[in-house]
C-alpha positions in Angstrom: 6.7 -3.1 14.9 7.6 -0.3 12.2 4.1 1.5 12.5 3.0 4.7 10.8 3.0 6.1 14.2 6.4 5.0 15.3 8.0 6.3 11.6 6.1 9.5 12.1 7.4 10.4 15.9 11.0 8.9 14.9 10.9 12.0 12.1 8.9 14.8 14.3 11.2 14.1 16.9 14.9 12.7 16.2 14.6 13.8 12.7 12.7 17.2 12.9 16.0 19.8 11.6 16.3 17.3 8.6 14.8 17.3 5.6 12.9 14.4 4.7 13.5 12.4 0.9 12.1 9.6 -0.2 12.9 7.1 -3.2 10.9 4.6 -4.7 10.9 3.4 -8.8 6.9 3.7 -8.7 5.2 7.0 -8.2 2.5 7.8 -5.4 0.4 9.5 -8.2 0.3 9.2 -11.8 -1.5 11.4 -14.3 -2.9 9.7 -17.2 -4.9 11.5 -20.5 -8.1 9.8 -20.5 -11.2 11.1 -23.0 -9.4 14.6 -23.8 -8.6 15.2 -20.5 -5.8 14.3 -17.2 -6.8 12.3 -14.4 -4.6 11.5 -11.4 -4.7 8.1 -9.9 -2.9 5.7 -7.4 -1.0 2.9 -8.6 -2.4 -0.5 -7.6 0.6 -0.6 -5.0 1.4 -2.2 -1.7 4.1 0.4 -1.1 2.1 3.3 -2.1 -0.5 2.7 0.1 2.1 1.9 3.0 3.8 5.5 2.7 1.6 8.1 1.0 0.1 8.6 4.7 3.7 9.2 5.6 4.3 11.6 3.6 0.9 13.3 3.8 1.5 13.5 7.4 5.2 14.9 7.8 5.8 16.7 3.8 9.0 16.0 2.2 9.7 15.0 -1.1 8.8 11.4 -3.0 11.3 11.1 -5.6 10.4 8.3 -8.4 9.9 7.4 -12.2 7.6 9.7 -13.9 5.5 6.7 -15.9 2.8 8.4 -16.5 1.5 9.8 -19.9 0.5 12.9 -18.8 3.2 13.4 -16.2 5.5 15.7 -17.9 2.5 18.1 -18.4 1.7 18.5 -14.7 5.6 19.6 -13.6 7.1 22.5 -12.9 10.7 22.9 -14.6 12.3 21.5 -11.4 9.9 18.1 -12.7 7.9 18.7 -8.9 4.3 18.8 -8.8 2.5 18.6 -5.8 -0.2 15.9 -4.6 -2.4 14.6 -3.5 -4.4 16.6 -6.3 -7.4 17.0 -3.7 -5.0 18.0 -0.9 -1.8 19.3 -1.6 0.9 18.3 1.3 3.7 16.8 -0.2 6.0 17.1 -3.3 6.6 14.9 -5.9 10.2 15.2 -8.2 9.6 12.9 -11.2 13.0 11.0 -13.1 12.3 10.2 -16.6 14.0 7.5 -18.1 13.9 6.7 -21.6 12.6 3.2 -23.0 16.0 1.2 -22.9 16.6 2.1 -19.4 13.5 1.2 -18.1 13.5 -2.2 -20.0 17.1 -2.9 -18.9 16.3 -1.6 -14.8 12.9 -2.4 -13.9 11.9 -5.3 -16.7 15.3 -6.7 -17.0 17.6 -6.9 -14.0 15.4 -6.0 -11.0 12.0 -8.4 -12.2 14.0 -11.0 -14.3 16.7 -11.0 -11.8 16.0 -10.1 -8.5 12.7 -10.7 -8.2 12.5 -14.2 -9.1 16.2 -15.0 -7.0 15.0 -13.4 -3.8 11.1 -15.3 -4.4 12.7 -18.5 -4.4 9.6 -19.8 -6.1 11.5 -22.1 -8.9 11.0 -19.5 -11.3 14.9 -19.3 -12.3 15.7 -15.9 -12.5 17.7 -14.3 -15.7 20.8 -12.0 -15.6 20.9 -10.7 -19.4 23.0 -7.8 -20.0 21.3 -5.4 -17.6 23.3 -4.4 -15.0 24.4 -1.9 -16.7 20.7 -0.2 -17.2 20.2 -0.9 -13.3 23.8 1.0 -12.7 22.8 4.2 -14.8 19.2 4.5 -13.4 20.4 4.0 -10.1 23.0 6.8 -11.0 20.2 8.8 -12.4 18.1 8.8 -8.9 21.7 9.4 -6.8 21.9 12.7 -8.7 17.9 13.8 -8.0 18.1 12.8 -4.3 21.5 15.2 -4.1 19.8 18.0 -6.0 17.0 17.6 -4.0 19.0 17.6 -0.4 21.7 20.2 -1.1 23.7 21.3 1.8 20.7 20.7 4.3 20.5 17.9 6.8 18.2 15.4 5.3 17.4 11.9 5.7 16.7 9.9 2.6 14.4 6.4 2.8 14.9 4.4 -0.3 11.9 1.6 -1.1 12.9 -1.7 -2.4 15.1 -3.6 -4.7 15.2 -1.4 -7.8 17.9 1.0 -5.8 20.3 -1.6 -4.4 23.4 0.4 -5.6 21.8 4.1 -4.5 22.5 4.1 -0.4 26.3 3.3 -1.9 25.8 6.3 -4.1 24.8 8.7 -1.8 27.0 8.3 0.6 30.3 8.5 -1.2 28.8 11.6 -2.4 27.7 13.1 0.7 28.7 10.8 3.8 26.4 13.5 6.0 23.2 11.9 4.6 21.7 9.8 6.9 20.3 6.8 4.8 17.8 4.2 5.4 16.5 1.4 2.6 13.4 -1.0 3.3 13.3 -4.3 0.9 10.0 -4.8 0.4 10.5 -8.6 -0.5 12.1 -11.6 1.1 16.0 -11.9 1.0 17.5 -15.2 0.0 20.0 -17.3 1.9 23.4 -17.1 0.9 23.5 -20.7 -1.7 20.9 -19.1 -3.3 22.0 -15.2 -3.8 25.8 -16.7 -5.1 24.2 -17.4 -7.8 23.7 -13.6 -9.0 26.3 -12.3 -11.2 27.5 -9.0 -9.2 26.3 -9.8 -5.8 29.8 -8.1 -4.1 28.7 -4.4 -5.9 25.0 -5.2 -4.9 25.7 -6.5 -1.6 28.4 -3.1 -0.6 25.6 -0.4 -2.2 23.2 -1.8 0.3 25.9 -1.2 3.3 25.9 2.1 2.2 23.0 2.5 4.4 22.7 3.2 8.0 19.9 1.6 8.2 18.5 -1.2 6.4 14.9 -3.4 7.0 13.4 -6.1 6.3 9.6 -7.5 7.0 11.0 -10.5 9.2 14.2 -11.4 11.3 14.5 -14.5 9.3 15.3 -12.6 6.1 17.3 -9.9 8.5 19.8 -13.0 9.3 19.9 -14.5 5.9 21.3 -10.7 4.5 23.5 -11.0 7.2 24.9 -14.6 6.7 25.0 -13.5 2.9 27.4 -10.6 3.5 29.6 -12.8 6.0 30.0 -15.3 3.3 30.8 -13.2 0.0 32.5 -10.5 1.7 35.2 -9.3 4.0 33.3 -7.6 6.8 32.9 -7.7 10.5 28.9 -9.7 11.5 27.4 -8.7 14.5 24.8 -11.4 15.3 23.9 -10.3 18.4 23.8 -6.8 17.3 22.5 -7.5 13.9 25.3 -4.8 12.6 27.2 -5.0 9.5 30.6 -3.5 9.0 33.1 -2.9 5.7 35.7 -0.5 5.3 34.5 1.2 8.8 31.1 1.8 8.1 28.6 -0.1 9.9 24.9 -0.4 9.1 22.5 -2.0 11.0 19.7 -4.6 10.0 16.2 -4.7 11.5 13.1 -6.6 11.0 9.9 -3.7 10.8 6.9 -5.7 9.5 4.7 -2.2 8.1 1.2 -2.7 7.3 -1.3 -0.5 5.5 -2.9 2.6 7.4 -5.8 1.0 9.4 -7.1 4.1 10.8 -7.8 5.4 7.7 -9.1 2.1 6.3 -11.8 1.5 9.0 -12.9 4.7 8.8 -13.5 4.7 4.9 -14.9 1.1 5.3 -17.3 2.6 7.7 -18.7 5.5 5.2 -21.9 5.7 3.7 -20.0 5.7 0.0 -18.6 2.0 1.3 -21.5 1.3 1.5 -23.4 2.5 -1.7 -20.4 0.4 -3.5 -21.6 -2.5 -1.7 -24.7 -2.2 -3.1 -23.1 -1.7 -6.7 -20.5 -5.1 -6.4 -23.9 -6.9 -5.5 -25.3 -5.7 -8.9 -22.3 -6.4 -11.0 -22.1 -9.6 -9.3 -25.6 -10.8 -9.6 -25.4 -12.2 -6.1 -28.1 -13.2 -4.0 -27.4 -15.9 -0.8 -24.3 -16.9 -1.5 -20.8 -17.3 0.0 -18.4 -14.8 -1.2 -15.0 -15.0 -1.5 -12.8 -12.7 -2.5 -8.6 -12.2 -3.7 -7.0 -9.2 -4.4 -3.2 -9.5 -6.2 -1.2 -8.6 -8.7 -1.4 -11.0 -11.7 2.5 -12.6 -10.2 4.1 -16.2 -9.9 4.8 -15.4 -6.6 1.1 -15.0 -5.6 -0.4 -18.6 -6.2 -3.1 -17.5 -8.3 -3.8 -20.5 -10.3 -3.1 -22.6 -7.1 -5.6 -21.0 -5.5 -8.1 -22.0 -8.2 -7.2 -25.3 -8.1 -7.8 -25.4 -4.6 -11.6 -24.3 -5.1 -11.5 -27.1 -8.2 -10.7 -29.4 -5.4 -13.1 -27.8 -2.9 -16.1 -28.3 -5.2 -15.5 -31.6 -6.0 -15.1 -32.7 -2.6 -18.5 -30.3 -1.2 -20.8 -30.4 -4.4 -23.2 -29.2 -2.2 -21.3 -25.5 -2.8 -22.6 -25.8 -6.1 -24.9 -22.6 -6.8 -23.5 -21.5 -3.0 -20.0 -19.8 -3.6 -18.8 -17.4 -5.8 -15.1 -16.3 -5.6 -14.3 -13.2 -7.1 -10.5 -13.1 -8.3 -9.6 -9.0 -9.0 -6.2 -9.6 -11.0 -4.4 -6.4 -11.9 -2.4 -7.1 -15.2 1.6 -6.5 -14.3 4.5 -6.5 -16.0 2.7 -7.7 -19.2 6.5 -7.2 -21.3 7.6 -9.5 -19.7 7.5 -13.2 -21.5 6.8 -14.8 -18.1 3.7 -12.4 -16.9 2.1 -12.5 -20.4 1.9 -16.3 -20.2 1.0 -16.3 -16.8 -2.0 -13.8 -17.3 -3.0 -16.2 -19.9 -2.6 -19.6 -17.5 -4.6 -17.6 -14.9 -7.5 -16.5 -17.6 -7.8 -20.4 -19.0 -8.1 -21.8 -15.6 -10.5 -19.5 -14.4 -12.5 -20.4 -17.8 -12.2 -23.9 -17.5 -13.1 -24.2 -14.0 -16.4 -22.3 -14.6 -17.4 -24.9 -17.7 -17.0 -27.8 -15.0 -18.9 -26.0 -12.1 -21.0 -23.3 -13.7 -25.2 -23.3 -14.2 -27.3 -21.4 -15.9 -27.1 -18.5 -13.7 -24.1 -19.2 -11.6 -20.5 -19.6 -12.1 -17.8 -20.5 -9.2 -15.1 -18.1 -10.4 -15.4 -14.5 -11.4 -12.2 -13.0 -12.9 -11.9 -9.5 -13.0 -8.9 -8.4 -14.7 -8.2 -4.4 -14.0 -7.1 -2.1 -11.2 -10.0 -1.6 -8.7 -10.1 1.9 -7.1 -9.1 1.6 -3.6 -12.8 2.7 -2.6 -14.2 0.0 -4.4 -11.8 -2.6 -2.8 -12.5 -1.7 0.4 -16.5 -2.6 -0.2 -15.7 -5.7 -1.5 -13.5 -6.4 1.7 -17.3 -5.9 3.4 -18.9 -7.9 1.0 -16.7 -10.9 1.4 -17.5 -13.5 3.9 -14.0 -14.8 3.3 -10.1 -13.5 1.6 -8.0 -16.0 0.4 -3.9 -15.2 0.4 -2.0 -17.9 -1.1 1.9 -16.3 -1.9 3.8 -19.4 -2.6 7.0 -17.2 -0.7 5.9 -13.2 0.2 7.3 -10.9 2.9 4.7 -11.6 5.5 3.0 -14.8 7.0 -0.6 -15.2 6.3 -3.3 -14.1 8.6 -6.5 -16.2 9.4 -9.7 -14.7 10.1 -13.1 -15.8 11.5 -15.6 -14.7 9.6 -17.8 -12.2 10.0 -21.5 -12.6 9.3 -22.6 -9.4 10.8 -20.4 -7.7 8.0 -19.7 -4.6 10.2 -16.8 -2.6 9.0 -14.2 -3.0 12.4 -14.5 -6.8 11.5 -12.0 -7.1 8.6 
């Protein structure tokens, strides 16, 4: 298991003499001018939650897409500010790309392309003329992470699929590096990825790394079986190793979750529970059954099935009726693009048109809430829930059941 502990002794101890870099296309921290004035905030971001901790713990520097409206204001003229705001430990180097790249890189080839083709959730993915876009930003990060690491020893992590190409990059640049990738989402099998258009310049950036992981082994030996079939390299099964032109990298399952020692304790607080309070007013609740899912407004994240399913689950229990209410938070997400704009509106219909079946004069089975939650807020609507529903129709991890927990005490979610 890849644990916060575990990354942090692997850097304190095997990595202590090198510096420490890592890449990711969202920021931990964005500032934002809100009513004359800046305000820093955390993305509504899986990842960001994952490895801010990290970073907090064992300094370094993030390096990622300054997206902000406010960003350029809070940088020095090496584009580093440091954060968190409240307690300084870390620095941030911000890349600014201008609109065409970031519509050809992040909307275009990574979330039209390789989003959708590694989901496999029959949403067919689109390869307009991006790859071009993806090449220069991924270009544009190789040369920050170099500035960034000089002559030193240094180790550079690199998040997801946006940087594919980078690990490539960097090492024909400066083969000293020592370079490590995590892909934060599944990875197809081989009939599926042959279908993307420059898969043999993909596939040899990524074995530019040393290291390379993945949530589960399954998606570990699908990359593998992927390179054996579109390449001419050496496959180590039993090793799970990779080798072209010399250079091996090896391939590891490290499922990572959030930090829980931080979460219990904040789901313990008296402020956790003061918000508790304040979701019980906003909800009007009184008795009943609370449910509760937290995602991304995404195809991949079953959204609308889920609300079919408590369709289903009221018709077949009308005895629910006035009993459950199921609060949906939905944050908005890559609203540019075609597919997400429609899908926000498929989600918002449903939502309405199960509450005219269901609803009564005071009560309504569904409550949509469509903005980013602070993560303080979230975690006292984890308390409040009796039950989480996680429906992914194909995600990273496997789902985890719970029994629920009527005493509500903060250790029992």
């Amino acid at each position: 298991m890849w644990t916060r502990e575990n990354l942090l002794e692997l850097i304190h101890t095997k990595l202590r003499d090198y510096r420490f870099i890592l890449v990711s296309h969202r920021e931990p921290y964005i500032h934002r001018h809100t009513n004359g004035q800046v305000e820093c905030e955390q993305p509504a971001s899986g990842l960001t939650v994952a490895l801010d901790p990290i970073l907090r713990a064992c300094g370094g520097v993030w390096i990622a897409h300054g997206s902000g409206d406010a960003d350029r204001n809070m940088v020095d003229c090496n584009d580093h500010v440091m954060v968190p705001p409240d307690d300084p430990s870390y620095t941030l180097r911000r890349v600014w790309l201008n609109q065409d790249q970031e519509d050809g890189h992040y909307y275009g080839l990574s979330n039209q392309g390789l989003w959708p083709l590694c989901h496999v959730v029959f949403t067919r993915p689109s390869f307009p003329e991006d790859w071009e876009s993806y090449r220069v930003v991924n270009e544009r990060f190789a040369e920050a992470v170099l500035e960034e690491a000089g002559d030193a020893p240094t180790f550079v992590f690199i998040q997801d699929y946006h940087f594919s190409l980078l690990p490539g990059l960097l090492k024909e640049r400066n083969p000293n590096l020592i370079v490590a990738q995590f892909w934060h989402i599944p990875w197809p099998n081989p009939e599926v990825f042959r279908g993307f258009p420059w898969k043999e310049e993909l596939l040899d950036g990524m074995l530019g790394n040393d290291l390379l992981g993945f949530h589960l082994r399954c998606h570990c030996q699908n990359f593998l079986d992927t390179v054996d079939a579109m390449l001419e390299a050496k496959v180590d099964r039993e090793r799970f190793e990779a080798t072209r032109f010399g250079k091996s990298t090896s391939v590891r399952p490290f499922p990572i979750s959030l930090d829980f020692e931080r979460h219990s304790a904040l789901a313990g607080c008296s402020k956790t529970s003061m918000e508790m309070a304040r979701w019980r007013r906003q909800l009007g609740l009184r008795q009943e059954t609370v449910g509760i899912g937290i995602d991304r407004i995404d195809y991949t994240k079953g959204i609308c099935e889920r609300f079919r399913a408590i369709d289903r689950f009221l018709a077949a229990h009308p005895e629910y009726r006035n009993q459950l209410v199921f609060v949906q938070i939905g944050v908005p997400s890559r609203s540019r693009i075609g597919k997400y704009k429609a899908l926000e509106e498929e989600v918002e219909n449903l939502a309405e048109e199960i509450n005219l079946t269901w609803a009564s004069e005071h009560w309504k089975p569904i409550v949509l809430i469509k903005e980013m939650v602070p993560h303080s807020r979230l975690v006292a609507l984890h308390r409040l829930a009796d039950f989480c529903l996680v429906t992914s129709l194909h995600d990273s991890g496997k789902p985890v059941r719970r029994r629920r927990n009527r005493s509500r005490h903060p250790t029992g979610h």
